[in-house]
PyMOL CGO cylinders between C-alpha atoms (Angstrom):
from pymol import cmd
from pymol.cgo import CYLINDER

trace = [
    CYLINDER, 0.00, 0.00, 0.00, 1.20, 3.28, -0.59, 0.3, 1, 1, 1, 1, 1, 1,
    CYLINDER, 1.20, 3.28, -0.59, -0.05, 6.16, 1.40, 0.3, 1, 1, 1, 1, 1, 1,
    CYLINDER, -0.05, 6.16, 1.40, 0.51, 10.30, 0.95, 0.3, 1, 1, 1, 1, 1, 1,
    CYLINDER, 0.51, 10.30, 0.95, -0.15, 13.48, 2.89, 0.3, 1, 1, 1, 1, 1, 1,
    CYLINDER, -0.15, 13.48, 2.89, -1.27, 16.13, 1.20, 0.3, 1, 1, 1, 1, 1, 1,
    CYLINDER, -1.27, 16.13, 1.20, -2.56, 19.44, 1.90, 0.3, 1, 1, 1, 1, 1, 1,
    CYLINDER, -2.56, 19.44, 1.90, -5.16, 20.91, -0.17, 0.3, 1, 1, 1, 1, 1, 1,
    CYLINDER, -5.16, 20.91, -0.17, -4.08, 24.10, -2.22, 0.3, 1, 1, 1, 1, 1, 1,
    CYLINDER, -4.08, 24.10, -2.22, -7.28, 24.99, -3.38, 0.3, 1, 1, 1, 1, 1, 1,
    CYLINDER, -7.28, 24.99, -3.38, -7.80, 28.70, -1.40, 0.3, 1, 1, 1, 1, 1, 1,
    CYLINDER, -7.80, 28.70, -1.40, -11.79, 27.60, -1.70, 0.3, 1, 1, 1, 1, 1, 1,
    CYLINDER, -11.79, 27.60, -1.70, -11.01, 24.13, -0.10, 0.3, 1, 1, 1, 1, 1, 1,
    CYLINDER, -11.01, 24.13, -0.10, -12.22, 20.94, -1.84, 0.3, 1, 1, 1, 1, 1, 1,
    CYLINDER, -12.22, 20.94, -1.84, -15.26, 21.52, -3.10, 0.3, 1, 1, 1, 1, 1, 1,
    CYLINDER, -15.26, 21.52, -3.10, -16.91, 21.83, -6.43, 0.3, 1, 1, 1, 1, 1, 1,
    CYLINDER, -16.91, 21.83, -6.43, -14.42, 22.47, -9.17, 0.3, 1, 1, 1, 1, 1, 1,
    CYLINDER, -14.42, 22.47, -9.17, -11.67, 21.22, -7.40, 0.3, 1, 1, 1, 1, 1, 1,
    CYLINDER, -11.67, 21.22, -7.40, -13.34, 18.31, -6.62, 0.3, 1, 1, 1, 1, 1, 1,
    CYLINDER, -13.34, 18.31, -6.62, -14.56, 17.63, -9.85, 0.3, 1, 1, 1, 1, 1, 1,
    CYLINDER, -14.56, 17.63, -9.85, -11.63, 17.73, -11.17, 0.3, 1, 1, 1, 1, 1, 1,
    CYLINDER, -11.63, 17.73, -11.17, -9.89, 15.27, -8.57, 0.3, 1, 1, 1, 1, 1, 1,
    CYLINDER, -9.89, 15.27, -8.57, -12.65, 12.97, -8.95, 0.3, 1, 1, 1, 1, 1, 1,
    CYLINDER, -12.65, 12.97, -8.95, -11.88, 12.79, -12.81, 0.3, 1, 1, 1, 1, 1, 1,
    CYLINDER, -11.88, 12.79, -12.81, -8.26, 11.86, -12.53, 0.3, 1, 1, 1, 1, 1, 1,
    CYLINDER, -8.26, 11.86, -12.53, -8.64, 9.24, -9.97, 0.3, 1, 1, 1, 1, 1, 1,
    CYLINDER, -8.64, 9.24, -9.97, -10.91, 8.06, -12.16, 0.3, 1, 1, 1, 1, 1, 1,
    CYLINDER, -10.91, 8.06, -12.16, -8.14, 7.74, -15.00, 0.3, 1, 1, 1, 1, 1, 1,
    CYLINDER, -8.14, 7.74, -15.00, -6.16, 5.67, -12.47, 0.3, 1, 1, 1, 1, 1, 1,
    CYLINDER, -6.16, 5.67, -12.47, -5.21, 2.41, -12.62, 0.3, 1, 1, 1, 1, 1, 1,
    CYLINDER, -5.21, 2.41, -12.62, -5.71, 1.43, -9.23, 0.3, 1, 1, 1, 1, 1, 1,
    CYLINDER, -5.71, 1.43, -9.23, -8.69, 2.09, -6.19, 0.3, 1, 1, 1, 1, 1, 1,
    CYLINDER, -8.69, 2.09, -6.19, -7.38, 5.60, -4.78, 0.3, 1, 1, 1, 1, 1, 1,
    CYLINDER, -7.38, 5.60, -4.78, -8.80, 6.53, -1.23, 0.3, 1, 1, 1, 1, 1, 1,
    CYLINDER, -8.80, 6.53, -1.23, -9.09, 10.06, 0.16, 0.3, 1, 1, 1, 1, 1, 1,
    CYLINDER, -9.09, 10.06, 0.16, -9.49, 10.45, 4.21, 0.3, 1, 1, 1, 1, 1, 1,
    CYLINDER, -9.49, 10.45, 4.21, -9.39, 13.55, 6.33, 0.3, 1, 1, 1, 1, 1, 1,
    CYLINDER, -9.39, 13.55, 6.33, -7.97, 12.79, 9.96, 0.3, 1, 1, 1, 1, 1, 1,
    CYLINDER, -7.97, 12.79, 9.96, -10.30, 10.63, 12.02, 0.3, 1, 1, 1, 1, 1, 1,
    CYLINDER, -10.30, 10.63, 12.02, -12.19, 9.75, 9.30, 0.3, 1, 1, 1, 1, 1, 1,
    CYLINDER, -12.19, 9.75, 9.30, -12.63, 6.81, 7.26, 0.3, 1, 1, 1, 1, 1, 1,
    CYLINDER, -12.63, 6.81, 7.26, -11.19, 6.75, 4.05, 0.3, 1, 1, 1, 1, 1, 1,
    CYLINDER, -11.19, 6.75, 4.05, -13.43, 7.65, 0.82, 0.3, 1, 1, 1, 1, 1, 1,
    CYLINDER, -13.43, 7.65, 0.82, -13.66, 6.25, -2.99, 0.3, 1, 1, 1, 1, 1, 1,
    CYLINDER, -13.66, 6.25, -2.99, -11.56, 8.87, -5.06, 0.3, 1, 1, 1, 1, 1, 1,
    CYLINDER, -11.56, 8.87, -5.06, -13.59, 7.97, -7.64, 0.3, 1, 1, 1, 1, 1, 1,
    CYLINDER, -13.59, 7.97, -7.64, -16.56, 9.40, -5.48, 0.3, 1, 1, 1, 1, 1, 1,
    CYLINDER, -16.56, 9.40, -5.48, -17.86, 13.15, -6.93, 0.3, 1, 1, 1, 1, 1, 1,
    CYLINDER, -17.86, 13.15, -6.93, -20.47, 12.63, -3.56, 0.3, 1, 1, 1, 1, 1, 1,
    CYLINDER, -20.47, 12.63, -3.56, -18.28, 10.95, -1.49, 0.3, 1, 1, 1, 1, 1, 1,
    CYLINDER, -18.28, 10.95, -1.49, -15.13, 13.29, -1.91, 0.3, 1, 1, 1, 1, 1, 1,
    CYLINDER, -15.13, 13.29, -1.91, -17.57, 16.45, -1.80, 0.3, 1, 1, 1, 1, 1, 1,
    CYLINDER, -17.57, 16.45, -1.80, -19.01, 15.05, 2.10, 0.3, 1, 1, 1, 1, 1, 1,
    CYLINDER, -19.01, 15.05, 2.10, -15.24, 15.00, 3.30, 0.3, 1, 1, 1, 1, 1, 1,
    CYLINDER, -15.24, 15.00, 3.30, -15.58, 18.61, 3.11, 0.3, 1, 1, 1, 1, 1, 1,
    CYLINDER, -15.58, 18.61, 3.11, -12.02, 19.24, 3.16, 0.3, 1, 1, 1, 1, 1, 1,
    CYLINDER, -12.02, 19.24, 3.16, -10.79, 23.01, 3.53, 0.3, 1, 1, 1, 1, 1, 1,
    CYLINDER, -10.79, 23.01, 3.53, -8.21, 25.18, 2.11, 0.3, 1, 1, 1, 1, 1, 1,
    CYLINDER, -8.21, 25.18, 2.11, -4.54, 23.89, 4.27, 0.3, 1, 1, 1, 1, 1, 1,
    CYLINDER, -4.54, 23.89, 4.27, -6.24, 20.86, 5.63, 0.3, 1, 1, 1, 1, 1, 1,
    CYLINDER, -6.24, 20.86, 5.63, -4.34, 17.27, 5.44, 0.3, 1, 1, 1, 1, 1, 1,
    CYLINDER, -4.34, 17.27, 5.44, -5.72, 14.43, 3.81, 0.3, 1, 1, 1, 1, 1, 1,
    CYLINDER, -5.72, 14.43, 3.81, -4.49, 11.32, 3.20, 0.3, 1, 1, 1, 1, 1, 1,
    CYLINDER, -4.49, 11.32, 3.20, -4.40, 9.60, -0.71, 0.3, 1, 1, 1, 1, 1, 1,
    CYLINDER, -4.40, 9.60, -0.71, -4.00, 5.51, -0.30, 0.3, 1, 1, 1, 1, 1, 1,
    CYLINDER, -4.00, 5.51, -0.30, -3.91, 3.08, -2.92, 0.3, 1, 1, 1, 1, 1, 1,
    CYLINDER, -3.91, 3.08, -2.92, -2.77, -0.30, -3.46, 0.3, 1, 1, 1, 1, 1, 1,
    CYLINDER, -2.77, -0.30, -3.46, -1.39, -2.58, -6.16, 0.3, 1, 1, 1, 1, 1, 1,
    CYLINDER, -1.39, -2.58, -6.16, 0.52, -2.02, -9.66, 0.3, 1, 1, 1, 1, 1, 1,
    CYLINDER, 0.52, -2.02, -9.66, 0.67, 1.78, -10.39, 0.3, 1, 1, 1, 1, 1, 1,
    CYLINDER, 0.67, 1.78, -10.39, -0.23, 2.82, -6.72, 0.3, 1, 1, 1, 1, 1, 1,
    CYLINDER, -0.23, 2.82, -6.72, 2.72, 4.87, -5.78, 0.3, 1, 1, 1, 1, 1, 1,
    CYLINDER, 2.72, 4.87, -5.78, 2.19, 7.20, -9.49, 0.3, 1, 1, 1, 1, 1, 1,
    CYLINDER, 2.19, 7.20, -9.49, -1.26, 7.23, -9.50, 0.3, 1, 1, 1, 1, 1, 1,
    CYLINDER, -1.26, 7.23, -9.50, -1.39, 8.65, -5.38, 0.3, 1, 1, 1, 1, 1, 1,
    CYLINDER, -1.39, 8.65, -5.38, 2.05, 10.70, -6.48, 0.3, 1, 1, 1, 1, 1, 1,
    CYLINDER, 2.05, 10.70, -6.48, -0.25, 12.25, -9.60, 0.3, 1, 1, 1, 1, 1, 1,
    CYLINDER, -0.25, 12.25, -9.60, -3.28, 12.91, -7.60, 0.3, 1, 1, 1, 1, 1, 1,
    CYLINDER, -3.28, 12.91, -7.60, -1.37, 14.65, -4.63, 0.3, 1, 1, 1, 1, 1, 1,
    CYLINDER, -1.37, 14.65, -4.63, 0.33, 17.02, -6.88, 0.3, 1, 1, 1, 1, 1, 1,
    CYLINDER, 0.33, 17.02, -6.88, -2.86, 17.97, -8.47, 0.3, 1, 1, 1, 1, 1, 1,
    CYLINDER, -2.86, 17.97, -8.47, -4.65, 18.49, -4.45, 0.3, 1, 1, 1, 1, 1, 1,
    CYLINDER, -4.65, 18.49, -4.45, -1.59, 20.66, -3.67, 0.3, 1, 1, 1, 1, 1, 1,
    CYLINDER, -1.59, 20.66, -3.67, -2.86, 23.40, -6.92, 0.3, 1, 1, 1, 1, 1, 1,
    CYLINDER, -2.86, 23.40, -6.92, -5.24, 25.65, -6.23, 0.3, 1, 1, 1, 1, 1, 1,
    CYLINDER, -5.24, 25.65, -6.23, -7.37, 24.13, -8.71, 0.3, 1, 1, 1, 1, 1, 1,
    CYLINDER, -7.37, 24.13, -8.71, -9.86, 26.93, -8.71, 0.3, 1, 1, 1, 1, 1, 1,
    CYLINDER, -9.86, 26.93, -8.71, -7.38, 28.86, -11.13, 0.3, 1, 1, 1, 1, 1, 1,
    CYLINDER, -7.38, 28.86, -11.13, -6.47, 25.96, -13.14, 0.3, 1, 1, 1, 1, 1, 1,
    CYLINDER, -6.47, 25.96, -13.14, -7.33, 26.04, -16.90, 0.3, 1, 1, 1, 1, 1, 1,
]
cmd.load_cgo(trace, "trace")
């Protein structure tokens, strides 16, 4: 299993676009990614609903997991994109 920290960069926290567009590229992902804010169990990626309810805010820690063949680039790939403030992103 390979697990990441990550703190979300988005200034508006994880919510609508951002999300959107983190649920898209764990989609593209090889592997099961799972998103989890501390003390919380750990949510489907792949999840626009289910990443949405984690209601994550702007600087708060989550943590990517995933496990099998491609799970440390896929978790790499998705925590550089949480770490943008995706609300500017093109």
């Amino acid at each position: 299993m390979h697990q990441l920290t990550v703190v979300i960069g988005s200034r508006s926290g994880l919510h609508a676009r951002p999300a959107s567009l983190f649920v898209k590229a764990a989609a593209r992902q090889p592997v099961k990614v799972t998103i989890a804010r501390e003390g919380r169990d750990p949510v489907d990626a792949r999840s626009m609903l289910a990443v949405l309810a984690l209601a994550a805010p702007y600087g708060e820690p989550v943590v990517l997991s995933a496990e099998g063949d491609g799970a440390r680039a896929a978790v790499e790939e998705l925590a550089e994109l949480l770490a943008q403030d995706l609300d500017t992103a093109a």
